[in-house]
C-alpha positions in Angstrom: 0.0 0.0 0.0 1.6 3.3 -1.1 2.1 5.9 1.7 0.3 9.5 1.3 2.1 12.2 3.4 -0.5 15.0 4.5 1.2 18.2 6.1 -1.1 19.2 9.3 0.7 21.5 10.8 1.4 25.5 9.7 2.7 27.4 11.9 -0.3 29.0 14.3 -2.2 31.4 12.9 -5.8 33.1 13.4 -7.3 34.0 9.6 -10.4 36.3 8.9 -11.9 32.9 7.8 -12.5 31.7 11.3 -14.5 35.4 12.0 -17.0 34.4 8.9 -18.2 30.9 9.8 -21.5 30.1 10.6 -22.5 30.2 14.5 -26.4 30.5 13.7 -27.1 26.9 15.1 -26.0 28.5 18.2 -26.6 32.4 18.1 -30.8 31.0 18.0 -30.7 30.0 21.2 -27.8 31.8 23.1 -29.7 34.9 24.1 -32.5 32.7 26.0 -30.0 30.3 27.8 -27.6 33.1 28.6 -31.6 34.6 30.2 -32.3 31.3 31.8 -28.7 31.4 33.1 -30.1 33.8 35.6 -32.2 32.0 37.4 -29.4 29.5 38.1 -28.2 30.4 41.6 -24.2 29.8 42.9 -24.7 26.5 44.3 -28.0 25.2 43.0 -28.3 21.7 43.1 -30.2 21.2 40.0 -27.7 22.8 37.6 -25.1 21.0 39.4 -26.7 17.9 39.1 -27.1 19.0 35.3 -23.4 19.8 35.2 -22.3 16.4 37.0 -24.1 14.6 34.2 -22.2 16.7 31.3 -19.3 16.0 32.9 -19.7 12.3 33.2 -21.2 12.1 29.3 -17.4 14.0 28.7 -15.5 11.5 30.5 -17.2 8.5 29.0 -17.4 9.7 25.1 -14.0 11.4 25.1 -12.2 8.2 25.2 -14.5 6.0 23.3 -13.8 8.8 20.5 -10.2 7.8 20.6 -10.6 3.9 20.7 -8.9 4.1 24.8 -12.1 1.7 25.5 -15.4 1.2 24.3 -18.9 1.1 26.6 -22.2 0.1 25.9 -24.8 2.2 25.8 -26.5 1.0 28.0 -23.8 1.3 30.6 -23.4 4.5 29.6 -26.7 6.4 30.5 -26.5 4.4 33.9 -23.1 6.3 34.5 -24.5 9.6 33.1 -27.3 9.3 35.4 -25.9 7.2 38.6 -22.0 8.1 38.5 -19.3 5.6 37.6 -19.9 2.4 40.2 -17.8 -0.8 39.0 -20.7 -2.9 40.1 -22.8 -1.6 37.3 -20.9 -3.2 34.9 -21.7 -6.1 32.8 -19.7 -8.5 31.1 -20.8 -7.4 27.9 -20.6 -3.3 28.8 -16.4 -2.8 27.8 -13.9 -4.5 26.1 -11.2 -3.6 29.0 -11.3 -4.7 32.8 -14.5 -3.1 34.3 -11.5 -1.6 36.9 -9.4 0.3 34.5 -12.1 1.3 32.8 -13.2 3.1 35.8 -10.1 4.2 36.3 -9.7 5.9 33.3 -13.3 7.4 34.0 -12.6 8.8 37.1 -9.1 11.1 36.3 -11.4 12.1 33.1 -14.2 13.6 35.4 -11.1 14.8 37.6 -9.6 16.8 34.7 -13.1 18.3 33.7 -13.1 19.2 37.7 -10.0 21.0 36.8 -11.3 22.9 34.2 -14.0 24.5 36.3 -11.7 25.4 39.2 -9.3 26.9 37.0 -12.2 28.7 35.9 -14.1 29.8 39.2 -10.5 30.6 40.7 -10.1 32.9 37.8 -6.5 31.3 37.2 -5.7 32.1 33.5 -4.7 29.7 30.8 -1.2 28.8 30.5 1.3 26.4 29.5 2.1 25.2 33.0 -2.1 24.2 33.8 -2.0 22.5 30.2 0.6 20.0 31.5 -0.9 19.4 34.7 -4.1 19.1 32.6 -2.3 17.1 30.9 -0.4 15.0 33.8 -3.6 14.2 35.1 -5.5 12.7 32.4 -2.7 10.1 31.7 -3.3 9.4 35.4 -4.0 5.4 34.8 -2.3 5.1 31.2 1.2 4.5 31.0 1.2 3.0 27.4 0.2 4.2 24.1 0.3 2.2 20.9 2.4 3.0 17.7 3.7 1.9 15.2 7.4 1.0 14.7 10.0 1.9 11.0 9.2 -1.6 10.0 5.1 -1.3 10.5 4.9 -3.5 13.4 2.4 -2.4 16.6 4.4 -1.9 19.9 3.7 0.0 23.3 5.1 3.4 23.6 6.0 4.3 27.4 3.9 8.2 28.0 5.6 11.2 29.1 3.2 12.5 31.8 3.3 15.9 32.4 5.9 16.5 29.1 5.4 17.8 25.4 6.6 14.9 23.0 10.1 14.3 22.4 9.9 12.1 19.1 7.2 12.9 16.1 4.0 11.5 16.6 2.9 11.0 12.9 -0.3 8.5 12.5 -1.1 6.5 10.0 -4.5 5.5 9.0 -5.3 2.0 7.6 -5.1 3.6 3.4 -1.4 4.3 4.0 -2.0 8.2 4.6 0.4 9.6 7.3 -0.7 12.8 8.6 2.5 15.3 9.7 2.1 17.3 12.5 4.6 19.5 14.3 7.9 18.6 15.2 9.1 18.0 18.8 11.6 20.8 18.4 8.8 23.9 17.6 6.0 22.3 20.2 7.1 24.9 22.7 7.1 28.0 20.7 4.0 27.1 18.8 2.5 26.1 22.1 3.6 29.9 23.5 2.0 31.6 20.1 -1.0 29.6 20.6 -1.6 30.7 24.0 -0.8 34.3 22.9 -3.1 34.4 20.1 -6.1 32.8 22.5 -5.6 35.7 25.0 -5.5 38.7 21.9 -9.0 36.9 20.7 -10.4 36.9 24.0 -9.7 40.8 24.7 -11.3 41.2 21.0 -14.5 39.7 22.1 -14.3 37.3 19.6 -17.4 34.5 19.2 -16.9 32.1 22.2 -17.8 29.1 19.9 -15.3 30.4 17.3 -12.8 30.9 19.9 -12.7 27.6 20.9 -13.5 25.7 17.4 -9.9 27.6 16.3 -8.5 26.8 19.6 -9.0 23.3 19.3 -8.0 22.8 15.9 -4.8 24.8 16.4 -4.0 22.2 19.2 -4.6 19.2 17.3 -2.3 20.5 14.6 0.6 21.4 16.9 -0.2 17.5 18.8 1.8 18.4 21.3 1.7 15.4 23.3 3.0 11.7 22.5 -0.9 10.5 23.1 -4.2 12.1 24.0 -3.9 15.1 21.9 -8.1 14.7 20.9 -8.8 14.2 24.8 -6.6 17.5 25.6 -8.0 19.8 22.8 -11.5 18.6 23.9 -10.8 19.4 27.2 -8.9 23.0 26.7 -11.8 23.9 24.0 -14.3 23.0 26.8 -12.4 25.4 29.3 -13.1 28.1 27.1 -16.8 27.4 26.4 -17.2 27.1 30.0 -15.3 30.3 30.4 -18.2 32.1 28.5 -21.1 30.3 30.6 -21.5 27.8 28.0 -20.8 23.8 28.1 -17.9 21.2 27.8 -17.4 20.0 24.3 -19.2 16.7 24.7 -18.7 15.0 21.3 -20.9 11.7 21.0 -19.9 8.9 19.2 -22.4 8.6 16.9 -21.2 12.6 16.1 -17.6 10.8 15.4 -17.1 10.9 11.4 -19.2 14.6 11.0 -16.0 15.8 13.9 -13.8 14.1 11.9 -14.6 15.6 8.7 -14.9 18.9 10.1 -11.3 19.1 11.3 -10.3 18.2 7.9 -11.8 20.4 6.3 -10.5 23.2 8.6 -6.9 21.6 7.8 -7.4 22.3 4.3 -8.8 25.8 5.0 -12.2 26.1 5.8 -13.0 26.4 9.3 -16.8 26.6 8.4 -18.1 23.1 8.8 -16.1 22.8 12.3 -17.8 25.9 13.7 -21.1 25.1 12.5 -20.1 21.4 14.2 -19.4 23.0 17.8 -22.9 25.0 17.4 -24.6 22.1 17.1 -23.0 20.8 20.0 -24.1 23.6 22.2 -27.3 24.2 21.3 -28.2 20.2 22.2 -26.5 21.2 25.6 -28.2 24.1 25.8 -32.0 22.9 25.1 -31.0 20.0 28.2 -30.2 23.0 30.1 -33.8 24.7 28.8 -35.2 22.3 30.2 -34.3 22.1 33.9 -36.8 23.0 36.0 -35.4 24.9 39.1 -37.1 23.0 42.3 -36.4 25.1 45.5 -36.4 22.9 48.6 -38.0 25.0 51.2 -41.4 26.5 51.6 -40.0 29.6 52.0 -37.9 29.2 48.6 -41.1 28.1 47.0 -43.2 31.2 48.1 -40.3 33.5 47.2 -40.0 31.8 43.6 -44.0 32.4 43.0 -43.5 35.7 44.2 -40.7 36.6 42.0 -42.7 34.9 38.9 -45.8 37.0 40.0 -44.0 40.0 39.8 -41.7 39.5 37.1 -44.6 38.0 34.4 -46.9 41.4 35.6 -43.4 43.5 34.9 -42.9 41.8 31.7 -45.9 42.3 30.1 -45.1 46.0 30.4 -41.3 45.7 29.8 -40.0 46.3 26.1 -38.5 42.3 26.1 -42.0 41.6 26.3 -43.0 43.7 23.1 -39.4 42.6 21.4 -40.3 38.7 22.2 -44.3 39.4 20.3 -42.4 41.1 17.5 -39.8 38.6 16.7 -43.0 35.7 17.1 -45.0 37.5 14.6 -42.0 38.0 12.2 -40.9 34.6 12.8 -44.7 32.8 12.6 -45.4 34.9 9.0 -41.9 33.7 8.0 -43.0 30.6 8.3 -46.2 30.8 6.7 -44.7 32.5 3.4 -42.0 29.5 3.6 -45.2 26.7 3.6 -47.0 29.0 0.6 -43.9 28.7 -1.5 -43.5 24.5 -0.7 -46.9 24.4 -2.3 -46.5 26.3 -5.0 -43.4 24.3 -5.9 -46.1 21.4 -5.2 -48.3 22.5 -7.6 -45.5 22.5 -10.5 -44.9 18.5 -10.1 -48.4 17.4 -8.7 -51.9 18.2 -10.8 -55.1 19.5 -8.8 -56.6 16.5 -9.9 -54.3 14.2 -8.6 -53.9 15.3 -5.0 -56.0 18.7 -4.1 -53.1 20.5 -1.6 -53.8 23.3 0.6 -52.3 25.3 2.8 -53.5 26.5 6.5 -52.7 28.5 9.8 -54.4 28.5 13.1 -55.9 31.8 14.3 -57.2 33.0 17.8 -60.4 30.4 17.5 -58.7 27.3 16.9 -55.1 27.8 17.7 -55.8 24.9 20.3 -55.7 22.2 17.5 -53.6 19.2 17.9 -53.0 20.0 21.9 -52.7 15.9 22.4 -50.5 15.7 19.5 -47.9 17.9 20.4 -47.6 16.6 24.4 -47.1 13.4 22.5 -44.5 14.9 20.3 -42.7 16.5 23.4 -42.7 13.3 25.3 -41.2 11.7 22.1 -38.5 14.5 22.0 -38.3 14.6 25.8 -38.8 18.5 26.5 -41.4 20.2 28.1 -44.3 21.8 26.8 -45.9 24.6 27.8 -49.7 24.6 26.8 -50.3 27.8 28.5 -47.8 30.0 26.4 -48.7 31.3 22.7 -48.3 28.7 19.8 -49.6 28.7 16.4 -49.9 25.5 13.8 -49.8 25.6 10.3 -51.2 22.6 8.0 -49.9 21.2 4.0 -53.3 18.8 3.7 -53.3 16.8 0.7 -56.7 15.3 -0.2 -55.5 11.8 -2.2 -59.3 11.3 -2.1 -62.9 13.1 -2.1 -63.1 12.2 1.8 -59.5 11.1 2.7 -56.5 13.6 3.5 -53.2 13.6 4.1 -52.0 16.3 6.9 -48.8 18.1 7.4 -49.1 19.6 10.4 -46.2 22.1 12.0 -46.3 23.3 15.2 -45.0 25.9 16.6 -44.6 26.3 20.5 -43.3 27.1 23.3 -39.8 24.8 24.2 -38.3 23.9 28.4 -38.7 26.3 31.0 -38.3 29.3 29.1 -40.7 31.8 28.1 -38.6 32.7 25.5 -37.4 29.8 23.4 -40.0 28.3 20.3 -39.8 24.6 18.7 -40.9 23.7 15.5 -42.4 20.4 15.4 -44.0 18.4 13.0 -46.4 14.8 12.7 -48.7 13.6 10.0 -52.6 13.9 10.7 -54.3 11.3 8.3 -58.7 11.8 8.1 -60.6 10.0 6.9 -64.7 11.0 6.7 -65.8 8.5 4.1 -68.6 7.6 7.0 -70.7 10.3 8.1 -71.0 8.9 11.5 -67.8 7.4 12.1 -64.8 10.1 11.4 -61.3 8.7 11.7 -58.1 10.3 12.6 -54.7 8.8 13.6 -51.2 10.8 14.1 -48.3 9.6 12.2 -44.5 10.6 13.9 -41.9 12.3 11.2 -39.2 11.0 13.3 -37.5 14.7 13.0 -36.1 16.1 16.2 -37.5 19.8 17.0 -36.0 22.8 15.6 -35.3 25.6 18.4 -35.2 29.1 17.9 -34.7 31.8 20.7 -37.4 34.6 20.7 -35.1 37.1 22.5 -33.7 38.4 19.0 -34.6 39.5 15.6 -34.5 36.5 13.0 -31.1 36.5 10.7 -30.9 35.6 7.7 -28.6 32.8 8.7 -31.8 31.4 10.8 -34.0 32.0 7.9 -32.5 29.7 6.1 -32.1 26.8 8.6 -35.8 27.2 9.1 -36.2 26.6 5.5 -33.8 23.9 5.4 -35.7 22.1 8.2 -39.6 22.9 6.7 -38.7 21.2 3.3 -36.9 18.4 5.0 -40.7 18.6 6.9 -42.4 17.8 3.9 -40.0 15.9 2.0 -39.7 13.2 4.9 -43.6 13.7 5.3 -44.5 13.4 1.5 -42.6 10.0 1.1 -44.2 8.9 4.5 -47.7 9.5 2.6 -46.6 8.2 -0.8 -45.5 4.8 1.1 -49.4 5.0 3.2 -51.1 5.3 -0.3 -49.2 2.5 -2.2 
């Protein structure tokens, strides 16, 4: 197999090209978590608890991303949700002794503990914490495999605590060997890295760009002789949590889109990677939506209802409240114009006589609709609903016979515990009326995760087209889910 030499490393740089990537996937919903944020009180138990769990996921996924172990996931959502207890582990859950496993678990969680005291002690970031970061991590692994001249696997001996001393080059399975940067420039490009992260910080750069150019910067220097992904995870997370964000929690099943973001950004185009590190916040941060704070006194609990009292009377009168109507109105006729164009494309392919379609909104008289539908769609997506908040619906109906239709409904309502943050949802509503006195109705599921959006600012037109994006997947998933019904 021929060998295919890629050049990683360039020495560190920040390029306007990082300033002009997409952070709309995050920017929709910033605004109304950095608002909830508020309510979350130093020491609350129910963020904490919230945090303990991130921190866990982190721990676990980090190292099934770099093949240290693998867990089932089964095994995994205990430990999210129970902590890491060795008893809890079945013969079938890893592929390494249930022992080391934990092990490496625990100095994982005991770096991200790291992270947030360096954080909350207001210590900045410097080479000297990224080696005890680094130290601490490789707590339980004193190995790391490699590959010798002659292609043969053998054990490497890790430097804990030290930059690499020999090149750490990898080889993938087609004969590509990717070059990163030499032992002898790790410190200086280390030093400029560190120096260019503290310029963008006093800049007020994007947090989520920040950090996506921080940890690709890292990976192409690979400092280390092993754990490089775990370390750039880690230091990226720092400064995400830095900014009242969330640790970079990269799932498995998120593996190859990571991976193909970071190469794109090694060729040049940072674009896909930031868009990649949206996405990851904003599924952190519609978990975090939906926490609802629980005080544990009476007293607590009559302060809370007070302060709710007060600050939904205050609200009404307050310009967020007249900002949050404005951006719903723009956003619900946005939609609206969106479904009218979907069926007028429609109407180009498919006859009137073959399948009648038309297109309707809910006003002030039946704005209830599909109540029961969408609880069931929440509980499918597990987030909360609130009925008692504004919501609209919006219906593509396509009548495939005089008395039998095809519905396309899309909700739009309110998402968590915030007052502020929408979801766009969507099912199927089949009718059928064929009998006068015996009408039928039964909800079919899309399957398609909610789309959030934050009410607390104007739509962009970066949003406008994600919403797009996301209504013709709608009714493209939908459409082949009735063609399939009708066959």
């Amino acid at each position: 197999m021929a060998e295919k030499k890629i050049k990683v490393w360039s020495p560190i740089a920040f390029s306007d090209r990082w300033l002009h990537a997409d952070t709309s996937f995050f920017d929709e919903l910033a605004a109304s978590w950095y608002e909830k944020r508020k309510e979350f009180k130093e020491g609350s138990k129910d963020y904490n608890d919230f945090l303990d769990r991130l921190k866990r996921q982190h721990a676990i996924e980090t190292g099934v991303i770099e093949n240290l172990y693998d867990v089932s996931e089964g095994i995994t959502q205990t430990f999210i949700k129970e902590g890491f207890v060795e008893s809890f582990v079945g013969h079938d859950d890893t592929n390494i002794p249930p022992s080391k496993l934990i092990a490496f678990l625990r100095s994982h969680f005991e770096a991200m503990d790291f992270v947030f005291d360096l954080i909350k002690n207001n210590r900045p970031l410097t080479k000297s914490f990224i080696l005890e970061l680094y130290q601490l991590i490789l707590k339980h692994q004193d190995y790391s495999d490699a590959i010798d001249s002659l292609g043969r696997p053998v054990k490497i001996k890790v430097l804990k605590g030290k930059f690499k001393d020999q090149p750490n080059n990898p080889k993938r399975e087609d004969g590509t060997i990717f070059l990163y940067c030499p032992p002898v420039h790790v410190d200086a490009e280390t030093e400029r890295l560190l120096a260019i992260y503290h310029k963008l910080e006093t800049q007020n750069v994007h947090p989520v760009i920040i950090a996506s150019w921080f940890h690709h910067a890292f990976t192409q220097i690979h400092p280390f002789q092993d754990g490089n992904g775990r370390m750039a995870r880690l230091l990226a997370s720092l400064i995400l949590i830095k900014h009242r964000l969330f640790p970079l929690n990269v799932l498995r099943s998120e593996k190859p889109e990571y991976i193909r973001a970071l190469e794109k950004a090694d060729s040049g185009d940072p674009n896909d990677l930031v868009r990649f590190f949206s996405k990851v916040q904003r599924r952190q941060i519609e978990s975090a939506l939906n926490i609802q704070t629980r005080p544990e006194t009476l007293r607590e609990v009559a302060e809370m209802f007070k302060e709710r009292v007060e600050a939904s009377i205050t609200r009404r009168k307050a310009e967020r409240g007249n900002l949050i109507e404005k951006n719903r109105r723009v956003l619900t006729e946005y939609i609206y114009s969106i479904i009218g164009s979907i069926q007028k494309k429609l109407f180009e392919i498919i006859p009137k006589d073959k399948a009648y379609i038309t297109a309707t909104s809910s006003n002030e008289s039946n704005y209830y609709y599909y109540t029961r539908q969408i609880v069931q769609y929440a509980n499918e997506h597990d987030y909360f609903f609130n009925k008692n908040l504004d919501r609209r619906w919006y219906r593509l109906s396509f009548h495939v016979a005089e008395e039998k239709r095809y519905d396309i409904v899309i909700s739009i309502h309110h998402f968590g515990y915030s007052d502020s943050v929408v979801a766009l949802g969507a099912f199927i509503q089949f009718v059928d009326k064929t009998h006068e006195d015996n009408r039928i109705e039964h909800t079919i599921p899309l399957n398609m995760k909610p789309y959030t959006l934050s009410l607390e600012q104007e739509l962009s037109e970066s949003s406008k087209k994600n919403i797009e994006s996301y209504l013709n997947d709608v009714v493209k998933i939908g459409l082949s889910i009735i063609s399939n019904e009708i066959s």
